[in-house]
C-alpha positions in Angstrom: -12.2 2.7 7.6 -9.3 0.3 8.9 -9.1 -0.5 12.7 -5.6 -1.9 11.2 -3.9 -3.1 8.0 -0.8 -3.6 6.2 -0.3 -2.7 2.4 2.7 -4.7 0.5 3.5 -2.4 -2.6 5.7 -3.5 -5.6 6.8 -2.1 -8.5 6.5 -3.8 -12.2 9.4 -5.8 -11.9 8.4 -7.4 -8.5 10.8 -5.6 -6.1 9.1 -4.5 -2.7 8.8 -0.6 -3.0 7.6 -0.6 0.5 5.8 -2.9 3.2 4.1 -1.2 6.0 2.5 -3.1 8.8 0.1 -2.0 11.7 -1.2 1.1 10.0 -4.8 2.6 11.0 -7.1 4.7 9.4 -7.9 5.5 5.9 -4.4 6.3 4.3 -2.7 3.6 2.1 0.3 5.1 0.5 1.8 8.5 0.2 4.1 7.4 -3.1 7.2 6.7 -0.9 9.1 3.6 -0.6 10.7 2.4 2.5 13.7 4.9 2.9 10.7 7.9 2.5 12.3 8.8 -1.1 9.1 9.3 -4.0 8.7 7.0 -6.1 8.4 7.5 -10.0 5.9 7.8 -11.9 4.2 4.6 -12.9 1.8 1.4 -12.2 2.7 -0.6 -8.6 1.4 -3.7 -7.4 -0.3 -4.0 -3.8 -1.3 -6.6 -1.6 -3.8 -5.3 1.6 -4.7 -7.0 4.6 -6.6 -5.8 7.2 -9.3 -5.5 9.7 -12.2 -3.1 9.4 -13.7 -1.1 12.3 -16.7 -3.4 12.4 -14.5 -6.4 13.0 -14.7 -7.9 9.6 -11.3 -8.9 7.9 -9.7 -8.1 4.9 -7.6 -10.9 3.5 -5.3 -10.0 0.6 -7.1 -7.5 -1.6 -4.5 -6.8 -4.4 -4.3 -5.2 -7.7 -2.9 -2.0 -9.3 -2.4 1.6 -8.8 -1.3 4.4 -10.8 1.1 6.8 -9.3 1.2 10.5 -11.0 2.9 13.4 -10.4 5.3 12.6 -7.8 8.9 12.7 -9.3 
């Protein structure tokens, strides 16, 4: 679980879906973009970094995820 993070997500043609920044917890992304509209079906792009509840930090984990189902 995150003490805090912030998730960068883009879609396949680079444009910043949404950026969200002093989060907690264990949610990463409802399938919203920044103005809370879904977004469609497809692969995104994310970049994490955070800080774990033990104190260890997460720099820049990024890779893919498959959104289905939401439009």
């Amino acid at each position: 679980i995150f003490d805090s993070f912030e998730i960068l997500i883009q879609n396949r043609w680079g444009n910043v879906v949404t950026d969200q920044k002093n989060l907690t917890g264990i949610n990463m992304w409802d399938g919203t973009d920044n103005g809370n509209e879904k977004c469609h079906d497809g692969v995104y792009f994310y970049q994490l970094t955070g800080t774990l509840n033990d104190g260890v930090t997460v720099l820049k984990k990024a890779g893919y995820v498959t959104l289905i189902g939401s439009k």
